[in-house]
KOLDREN-378771 format. One record per atom (N, C-alpha, C, O, CB): residue in one letter; x, y, z. Coordinates in steps of 0.02 Angstrom, whole numbers, padded with zeros to 5 digits, always signed. Glycine has a CB too. Example, Ala and Ser with C-alpha at 12.3 -4.5 7.8 and 13.67 -1.06 7.14 Angstrom:
! KOLDREN-378771
A+00660-00284+00390 A+00615-00225+00390 A+00660-00165+00390 A+00712-00166+00423 A+00565-00224+00452 S+00642-00112+00354 S+00684-00053+00357 S+00645+00002+00394 S+00670+00057+00402 S+00704-00030+00286 
//
This chain:
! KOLDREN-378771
X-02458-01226-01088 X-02476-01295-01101 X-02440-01320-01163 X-02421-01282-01207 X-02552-01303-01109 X-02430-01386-01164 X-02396-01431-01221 X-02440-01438-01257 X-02499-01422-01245 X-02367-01496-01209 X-02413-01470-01320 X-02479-01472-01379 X-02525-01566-01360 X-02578-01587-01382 X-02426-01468-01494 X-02470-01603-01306 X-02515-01651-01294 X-02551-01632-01198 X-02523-01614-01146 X-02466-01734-01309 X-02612-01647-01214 X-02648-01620-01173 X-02643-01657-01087 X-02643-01629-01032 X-02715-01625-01211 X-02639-01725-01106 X-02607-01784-01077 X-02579-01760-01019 X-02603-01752-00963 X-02556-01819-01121 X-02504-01744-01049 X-02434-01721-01022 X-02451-01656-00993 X-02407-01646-00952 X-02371-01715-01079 X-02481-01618-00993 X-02491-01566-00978 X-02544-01557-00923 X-02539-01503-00894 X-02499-01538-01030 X-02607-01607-00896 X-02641-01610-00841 X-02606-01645-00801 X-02610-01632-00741 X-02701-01631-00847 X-02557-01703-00825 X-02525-01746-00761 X-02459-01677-00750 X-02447-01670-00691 X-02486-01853-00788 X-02432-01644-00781 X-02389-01607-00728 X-02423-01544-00697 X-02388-01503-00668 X-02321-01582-00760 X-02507-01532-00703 X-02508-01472-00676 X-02569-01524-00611 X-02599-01487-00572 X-02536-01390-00740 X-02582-01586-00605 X-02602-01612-00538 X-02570-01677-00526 X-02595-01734-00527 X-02677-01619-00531 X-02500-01654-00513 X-02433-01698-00480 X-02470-01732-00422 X-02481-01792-00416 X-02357-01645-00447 X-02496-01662-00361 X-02511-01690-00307 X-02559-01726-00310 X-02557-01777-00276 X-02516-01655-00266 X-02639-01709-00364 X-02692-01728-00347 X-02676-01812-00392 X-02721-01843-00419 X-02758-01668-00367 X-02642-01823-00392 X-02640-01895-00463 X-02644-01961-00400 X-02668-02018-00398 X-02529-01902-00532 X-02617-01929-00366 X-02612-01964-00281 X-02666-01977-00239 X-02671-02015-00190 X-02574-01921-00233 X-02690-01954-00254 X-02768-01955-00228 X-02839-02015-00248 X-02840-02051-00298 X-02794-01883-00256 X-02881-02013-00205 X-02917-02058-00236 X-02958-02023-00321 X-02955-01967-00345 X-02972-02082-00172 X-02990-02082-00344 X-02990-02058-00422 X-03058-02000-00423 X-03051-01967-00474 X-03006-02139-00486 X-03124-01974-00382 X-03166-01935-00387 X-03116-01866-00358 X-03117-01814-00391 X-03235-01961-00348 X-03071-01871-00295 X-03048-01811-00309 X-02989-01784-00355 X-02966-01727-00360 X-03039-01794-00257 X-02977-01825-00376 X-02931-01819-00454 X-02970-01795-00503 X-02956-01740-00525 X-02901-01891-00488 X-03028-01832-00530 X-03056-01818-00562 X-03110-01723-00541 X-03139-01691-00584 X-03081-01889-00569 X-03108-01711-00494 X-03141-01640-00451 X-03082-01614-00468 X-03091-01557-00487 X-03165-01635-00359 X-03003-01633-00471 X-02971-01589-00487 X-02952-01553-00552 X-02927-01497-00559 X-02936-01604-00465 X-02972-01604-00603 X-02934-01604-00653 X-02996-01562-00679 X-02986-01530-00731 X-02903-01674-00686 X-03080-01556-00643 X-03132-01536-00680 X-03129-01463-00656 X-03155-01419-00689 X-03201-01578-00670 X-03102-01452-00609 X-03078-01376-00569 X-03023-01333-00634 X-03039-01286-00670 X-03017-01399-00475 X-02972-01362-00630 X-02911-01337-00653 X-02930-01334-00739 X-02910-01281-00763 X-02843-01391-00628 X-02964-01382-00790 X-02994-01347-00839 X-03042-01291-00815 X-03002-01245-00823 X-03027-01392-00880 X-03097-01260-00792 X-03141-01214-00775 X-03090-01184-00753 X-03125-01140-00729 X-03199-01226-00735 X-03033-01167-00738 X-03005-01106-00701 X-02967-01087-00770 X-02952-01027-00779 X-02951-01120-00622 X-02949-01139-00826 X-02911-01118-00892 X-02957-01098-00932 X-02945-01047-00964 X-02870-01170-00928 X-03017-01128-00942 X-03076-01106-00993 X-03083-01023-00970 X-03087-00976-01009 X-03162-01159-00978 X-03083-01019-00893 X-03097-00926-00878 X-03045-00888-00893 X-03053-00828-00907 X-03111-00901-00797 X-02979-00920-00893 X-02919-00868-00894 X-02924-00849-00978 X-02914-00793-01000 X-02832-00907-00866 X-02938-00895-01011 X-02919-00891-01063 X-02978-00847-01117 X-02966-00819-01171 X-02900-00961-01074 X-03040-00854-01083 X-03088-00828-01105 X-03074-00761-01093 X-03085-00734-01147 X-03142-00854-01083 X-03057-00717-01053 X-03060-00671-01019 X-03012-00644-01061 X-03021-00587-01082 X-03055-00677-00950 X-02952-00684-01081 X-02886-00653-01108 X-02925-00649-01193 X-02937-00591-01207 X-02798-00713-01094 X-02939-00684-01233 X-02989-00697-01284 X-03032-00620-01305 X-03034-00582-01353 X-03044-00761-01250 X-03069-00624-01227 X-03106-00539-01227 X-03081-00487-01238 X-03105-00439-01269 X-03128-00514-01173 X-03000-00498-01200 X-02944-00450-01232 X-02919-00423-01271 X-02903-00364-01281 X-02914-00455-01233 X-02915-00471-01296 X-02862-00470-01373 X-02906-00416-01416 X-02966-00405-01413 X-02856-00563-01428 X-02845-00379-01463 X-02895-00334-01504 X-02859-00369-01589 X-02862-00336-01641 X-02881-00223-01483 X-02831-00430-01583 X-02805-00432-01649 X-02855-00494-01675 X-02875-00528-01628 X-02716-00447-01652 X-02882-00516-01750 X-02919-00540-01780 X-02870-00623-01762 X-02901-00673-01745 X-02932-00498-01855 X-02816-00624-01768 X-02786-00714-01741 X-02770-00699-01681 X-02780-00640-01669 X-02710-00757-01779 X-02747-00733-01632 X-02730-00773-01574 X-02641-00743-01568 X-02588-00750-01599 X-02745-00870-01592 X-02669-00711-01512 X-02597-00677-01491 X-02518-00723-01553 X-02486-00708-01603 X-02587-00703-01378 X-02524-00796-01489 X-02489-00859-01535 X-02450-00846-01595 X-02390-00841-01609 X-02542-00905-01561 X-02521-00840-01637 X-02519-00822-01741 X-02500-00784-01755 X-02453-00789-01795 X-02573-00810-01789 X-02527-00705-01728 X-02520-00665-01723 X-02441-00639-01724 X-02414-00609-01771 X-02556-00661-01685 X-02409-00659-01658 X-02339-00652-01652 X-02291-00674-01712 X-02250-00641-01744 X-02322-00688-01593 X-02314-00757-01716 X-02286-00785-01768 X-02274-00743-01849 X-02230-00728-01889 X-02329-00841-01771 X-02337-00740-01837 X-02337-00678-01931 X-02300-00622-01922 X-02279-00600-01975 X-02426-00632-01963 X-02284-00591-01874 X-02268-00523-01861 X-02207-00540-01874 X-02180-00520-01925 X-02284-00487-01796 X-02174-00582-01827 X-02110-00602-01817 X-02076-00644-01888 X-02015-00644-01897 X-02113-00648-01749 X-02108-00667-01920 X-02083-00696-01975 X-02070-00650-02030 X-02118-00621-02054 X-02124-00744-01994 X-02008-00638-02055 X-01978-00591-02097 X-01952-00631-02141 X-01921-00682-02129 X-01931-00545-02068 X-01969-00600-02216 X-01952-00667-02273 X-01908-00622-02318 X-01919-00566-02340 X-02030-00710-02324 X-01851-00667-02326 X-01789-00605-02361 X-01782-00654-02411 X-01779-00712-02390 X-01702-00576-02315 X-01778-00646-02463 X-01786-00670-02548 X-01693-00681-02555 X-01651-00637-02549 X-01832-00584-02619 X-01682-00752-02569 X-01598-00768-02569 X-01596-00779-02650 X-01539-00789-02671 X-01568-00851-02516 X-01637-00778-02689 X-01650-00767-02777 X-01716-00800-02793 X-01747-00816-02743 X-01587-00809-02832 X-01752-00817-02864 X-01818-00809-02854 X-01858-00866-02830 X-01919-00856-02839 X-01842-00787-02909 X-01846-00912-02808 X-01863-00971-02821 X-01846-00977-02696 X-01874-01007-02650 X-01797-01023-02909 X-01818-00955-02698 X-01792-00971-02615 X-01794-00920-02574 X-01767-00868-02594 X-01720-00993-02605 X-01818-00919-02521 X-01828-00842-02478 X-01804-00901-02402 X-01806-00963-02398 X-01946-00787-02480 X-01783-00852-02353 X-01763-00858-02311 X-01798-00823-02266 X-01801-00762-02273 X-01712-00854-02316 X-01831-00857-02209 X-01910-00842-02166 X-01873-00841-02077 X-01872-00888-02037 X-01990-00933-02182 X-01850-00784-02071 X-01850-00756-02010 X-01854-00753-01934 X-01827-00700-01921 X-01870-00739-02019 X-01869-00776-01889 X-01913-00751-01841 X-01857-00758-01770 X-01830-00807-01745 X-01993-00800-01839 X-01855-00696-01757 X-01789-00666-01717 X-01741-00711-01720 X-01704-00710-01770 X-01796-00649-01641 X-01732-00760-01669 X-01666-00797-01656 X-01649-00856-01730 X-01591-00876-01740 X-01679-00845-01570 X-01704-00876-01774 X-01712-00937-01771 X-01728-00926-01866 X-01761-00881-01891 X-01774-00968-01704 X-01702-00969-01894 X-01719-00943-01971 X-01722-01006-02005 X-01684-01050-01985 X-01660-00889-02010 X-01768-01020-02063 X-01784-01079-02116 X-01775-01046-02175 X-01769-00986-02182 X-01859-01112-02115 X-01773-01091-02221 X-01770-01098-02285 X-01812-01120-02345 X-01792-01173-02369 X-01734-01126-02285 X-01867-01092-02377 X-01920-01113-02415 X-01876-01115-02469 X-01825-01081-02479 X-01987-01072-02419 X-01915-01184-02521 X-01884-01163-02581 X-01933-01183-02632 X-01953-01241-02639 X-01813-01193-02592 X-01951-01130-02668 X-02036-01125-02706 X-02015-01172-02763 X-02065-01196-02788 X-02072-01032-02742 X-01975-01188-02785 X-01957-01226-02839 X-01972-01304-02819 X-02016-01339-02842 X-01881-01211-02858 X-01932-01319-02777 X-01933-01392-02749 X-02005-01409-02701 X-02023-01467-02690 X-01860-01401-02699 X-02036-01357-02679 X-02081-01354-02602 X-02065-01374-02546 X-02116-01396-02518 X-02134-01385-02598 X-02007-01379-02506 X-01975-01390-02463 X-01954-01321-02419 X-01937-01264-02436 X-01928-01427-02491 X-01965-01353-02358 X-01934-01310-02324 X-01884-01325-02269 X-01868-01385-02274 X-01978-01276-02303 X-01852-01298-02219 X-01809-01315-02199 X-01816-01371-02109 X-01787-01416-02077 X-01775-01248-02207 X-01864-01333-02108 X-01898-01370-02036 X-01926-01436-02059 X-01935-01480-02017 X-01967-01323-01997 X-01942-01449-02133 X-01953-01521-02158 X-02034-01517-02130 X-02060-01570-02147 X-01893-01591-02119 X-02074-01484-02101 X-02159-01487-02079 X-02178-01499-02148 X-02200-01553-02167 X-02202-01410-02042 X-02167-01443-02188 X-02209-01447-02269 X-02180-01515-02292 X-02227-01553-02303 X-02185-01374-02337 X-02128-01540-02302 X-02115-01591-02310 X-02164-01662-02302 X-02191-01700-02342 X-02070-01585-02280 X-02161-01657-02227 X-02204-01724-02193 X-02263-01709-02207 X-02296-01752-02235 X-02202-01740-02112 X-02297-01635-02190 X-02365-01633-02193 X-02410-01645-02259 X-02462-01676-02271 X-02377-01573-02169 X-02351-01593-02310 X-02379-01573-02382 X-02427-01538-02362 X-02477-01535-02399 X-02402-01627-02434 X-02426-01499-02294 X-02464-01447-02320 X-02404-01378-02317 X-02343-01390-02320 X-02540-01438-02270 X-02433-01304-02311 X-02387-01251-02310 X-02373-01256-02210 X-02418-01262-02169 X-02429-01165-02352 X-02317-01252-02198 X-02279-01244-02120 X-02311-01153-02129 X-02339-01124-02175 X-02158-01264-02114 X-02288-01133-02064 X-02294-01048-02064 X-02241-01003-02079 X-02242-00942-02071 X-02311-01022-02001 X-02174-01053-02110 X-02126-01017-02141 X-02141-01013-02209 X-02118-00970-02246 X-02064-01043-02130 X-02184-01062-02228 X-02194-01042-02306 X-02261-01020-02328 X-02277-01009-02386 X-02179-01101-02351 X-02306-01013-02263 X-02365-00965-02278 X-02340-00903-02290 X-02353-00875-02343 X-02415-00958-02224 X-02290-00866-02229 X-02251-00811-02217 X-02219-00778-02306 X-02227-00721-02328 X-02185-00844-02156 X-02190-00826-02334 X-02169-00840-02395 X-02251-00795-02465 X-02266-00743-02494 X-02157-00946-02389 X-02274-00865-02453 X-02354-00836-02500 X-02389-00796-02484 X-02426-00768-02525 X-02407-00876-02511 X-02389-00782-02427 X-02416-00715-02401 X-02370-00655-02430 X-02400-00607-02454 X-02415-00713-02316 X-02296-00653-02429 X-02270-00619-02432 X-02272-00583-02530 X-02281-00525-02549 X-02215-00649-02392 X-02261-00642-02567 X-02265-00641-02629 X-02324-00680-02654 X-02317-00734-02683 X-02207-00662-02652 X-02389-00646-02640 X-02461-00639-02658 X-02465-00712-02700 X-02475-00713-02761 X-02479-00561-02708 X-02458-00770-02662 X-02465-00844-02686 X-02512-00871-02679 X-02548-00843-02638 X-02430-00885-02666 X-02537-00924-02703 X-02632-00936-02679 X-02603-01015-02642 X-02580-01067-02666 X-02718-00948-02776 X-02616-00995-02579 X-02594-01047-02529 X-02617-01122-02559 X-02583-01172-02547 X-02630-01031-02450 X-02673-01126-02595 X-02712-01196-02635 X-02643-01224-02653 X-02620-01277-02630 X-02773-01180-02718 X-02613-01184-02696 X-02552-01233-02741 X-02501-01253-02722 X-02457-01276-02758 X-02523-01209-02792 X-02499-01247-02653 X-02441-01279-02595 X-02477-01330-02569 X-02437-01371-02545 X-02412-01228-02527 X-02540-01350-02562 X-02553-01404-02526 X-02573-01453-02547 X-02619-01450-02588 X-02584-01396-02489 X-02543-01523-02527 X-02557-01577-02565 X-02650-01596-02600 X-02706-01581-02579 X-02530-01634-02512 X-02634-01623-02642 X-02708-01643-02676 X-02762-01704-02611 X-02822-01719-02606 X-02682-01699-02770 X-02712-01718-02583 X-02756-01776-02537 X-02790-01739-02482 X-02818-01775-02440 X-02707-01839-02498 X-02793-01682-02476 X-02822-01650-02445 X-02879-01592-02470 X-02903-01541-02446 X-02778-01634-02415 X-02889-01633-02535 X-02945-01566-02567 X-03005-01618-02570 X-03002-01680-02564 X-02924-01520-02665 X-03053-01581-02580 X-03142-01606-02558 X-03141-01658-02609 X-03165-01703-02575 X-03222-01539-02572 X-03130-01687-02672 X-03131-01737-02714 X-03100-01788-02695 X-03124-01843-02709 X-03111-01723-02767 X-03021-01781-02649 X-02985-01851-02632 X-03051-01863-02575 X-03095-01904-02590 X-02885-01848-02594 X-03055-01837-02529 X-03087-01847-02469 X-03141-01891-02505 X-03140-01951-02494 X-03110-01779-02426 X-03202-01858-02558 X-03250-01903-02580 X-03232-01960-02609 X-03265-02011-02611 X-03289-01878-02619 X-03173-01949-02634 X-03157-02025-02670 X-03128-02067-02606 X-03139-02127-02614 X-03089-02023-02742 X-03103-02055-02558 X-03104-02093-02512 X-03142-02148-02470 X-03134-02205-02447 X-03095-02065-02493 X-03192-02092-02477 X-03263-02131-02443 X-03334-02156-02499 X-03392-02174-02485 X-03301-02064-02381 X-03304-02148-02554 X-03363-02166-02618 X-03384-02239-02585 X-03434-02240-02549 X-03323-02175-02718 X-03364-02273-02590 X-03359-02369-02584 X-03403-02381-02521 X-03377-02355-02472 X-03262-02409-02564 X-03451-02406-02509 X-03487-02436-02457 X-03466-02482-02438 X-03432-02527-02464 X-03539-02449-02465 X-03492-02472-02371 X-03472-02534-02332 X-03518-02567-02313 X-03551-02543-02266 X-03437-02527-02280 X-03543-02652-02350 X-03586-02686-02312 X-03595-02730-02248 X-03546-02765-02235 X-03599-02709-02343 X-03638-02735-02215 X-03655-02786-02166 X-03611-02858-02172 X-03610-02882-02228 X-03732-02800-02176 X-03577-02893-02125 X-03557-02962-02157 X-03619-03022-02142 X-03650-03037-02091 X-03477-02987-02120 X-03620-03043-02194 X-03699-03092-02153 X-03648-03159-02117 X-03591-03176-02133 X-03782-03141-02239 X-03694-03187-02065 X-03676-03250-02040 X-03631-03285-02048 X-03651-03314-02099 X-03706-03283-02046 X-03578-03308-02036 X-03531-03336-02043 X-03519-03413-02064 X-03468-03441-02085 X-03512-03320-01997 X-03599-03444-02047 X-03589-03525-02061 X-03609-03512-02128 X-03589-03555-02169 X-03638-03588-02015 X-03644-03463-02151 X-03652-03468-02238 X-03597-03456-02280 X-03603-03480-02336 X-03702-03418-02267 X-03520-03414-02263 X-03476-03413-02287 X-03476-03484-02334 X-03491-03543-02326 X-03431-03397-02240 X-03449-03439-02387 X-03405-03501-02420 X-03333-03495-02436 X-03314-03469-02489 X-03433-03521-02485 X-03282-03523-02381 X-03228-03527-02375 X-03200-03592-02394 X-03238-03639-02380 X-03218-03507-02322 X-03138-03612-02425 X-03109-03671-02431 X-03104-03705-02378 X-03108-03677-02322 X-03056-03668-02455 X-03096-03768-02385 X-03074-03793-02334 X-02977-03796-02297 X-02964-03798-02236 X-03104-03853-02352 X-02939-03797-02339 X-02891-03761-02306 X-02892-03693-02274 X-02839-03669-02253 X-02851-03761-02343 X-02948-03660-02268 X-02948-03594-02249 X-02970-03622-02184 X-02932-03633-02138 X-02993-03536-02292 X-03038-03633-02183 X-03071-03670-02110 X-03018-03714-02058 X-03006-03705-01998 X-03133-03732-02137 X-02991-03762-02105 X-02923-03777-02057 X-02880-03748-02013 X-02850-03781-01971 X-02882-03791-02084 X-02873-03676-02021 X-02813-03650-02006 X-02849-03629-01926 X-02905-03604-01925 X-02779-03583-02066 X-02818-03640-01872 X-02851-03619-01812 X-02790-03558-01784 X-02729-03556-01774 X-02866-03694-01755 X-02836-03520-01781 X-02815-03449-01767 X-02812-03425-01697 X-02863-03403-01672 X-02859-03405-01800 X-02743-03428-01655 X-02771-03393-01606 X-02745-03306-01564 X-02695-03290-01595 X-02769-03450-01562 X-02751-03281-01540 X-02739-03207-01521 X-02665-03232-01502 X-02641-03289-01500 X-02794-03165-01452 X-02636-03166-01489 X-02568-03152-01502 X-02563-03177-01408 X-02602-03190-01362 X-02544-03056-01539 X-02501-03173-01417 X-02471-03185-01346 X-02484-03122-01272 X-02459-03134-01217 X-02386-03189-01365 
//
């Protein structure tokens, strides 16, 4: 499956999309229950503490130190570039996200880093509260507004 979920039920019921919408919908409620069991079952399997997925990923990620500040993060065919000085990496994820990508967890994992100091501040429990400090009140009635009258003038209507 794709990471959008969307795209990923319309190509696995091509045929049933054709159909009227209850047996579309019988299909699409079939074909999750047949993934919830495969996957559960495989889940029961597993003997590693992450997700095959993670798992692979960490294994496979090999971090070779290019001097102290830049390591170069591995994983068979395919290789990035962290650079602990700047916080960048080469896939640009840490970049957009500001948080750590899994080339530069691979990295702090590797050289005993406390993952906290890679990730942006807007994501720690104080921005979040300061986010939502400010209440939001009720608007009362609208004929009690007191708006100008060039404001009231202006007739507003929905877009095209």
């Amino acid at each position: 499956m794709t990471s959008n979920i969307a795209k990923s039920l319309n190509a696995a019921n091509l045929v049933a999309r054709e159909l009227p919408i209850t047996t579309l919908m019988e299909s699409l409620r079939a074909l999750i229950q047949q993934l919830t069991y495969t996957n559960r079952k495989r889940a029961q399997k597993t003997t590693t503490v992450l997700t095959p997925t993670v798992e692979k990923k960490l294994v496979n990620n090999f971090v070779k130190p290019i001097n102290e500040s830049m390591f170069e993060v591995v994983e068979i065919t395919r290789s990035w570039v962290f650079n602990l000085t700047e916080k960048t990496c080469s896939c640009n994820r840490f970049q957009i996200d500001e948080l750590p990508c899994a080339h530069v967890l691979a990295v702090i994992k590797e050289i005993n880093l406390n993952v906290y100091n890679y990730c942006s501040h807007y994501y720690t429990t104080r921005t979040w509260l300061e986010t939502y400090n400010k209440s939001i009140y009720p608007v009362h009635n609208h004929t009690t507004w007191d708006a100008p009258q060039n404001i009231k003038d202006i007739l507003l209507l929905p877009p095209n």
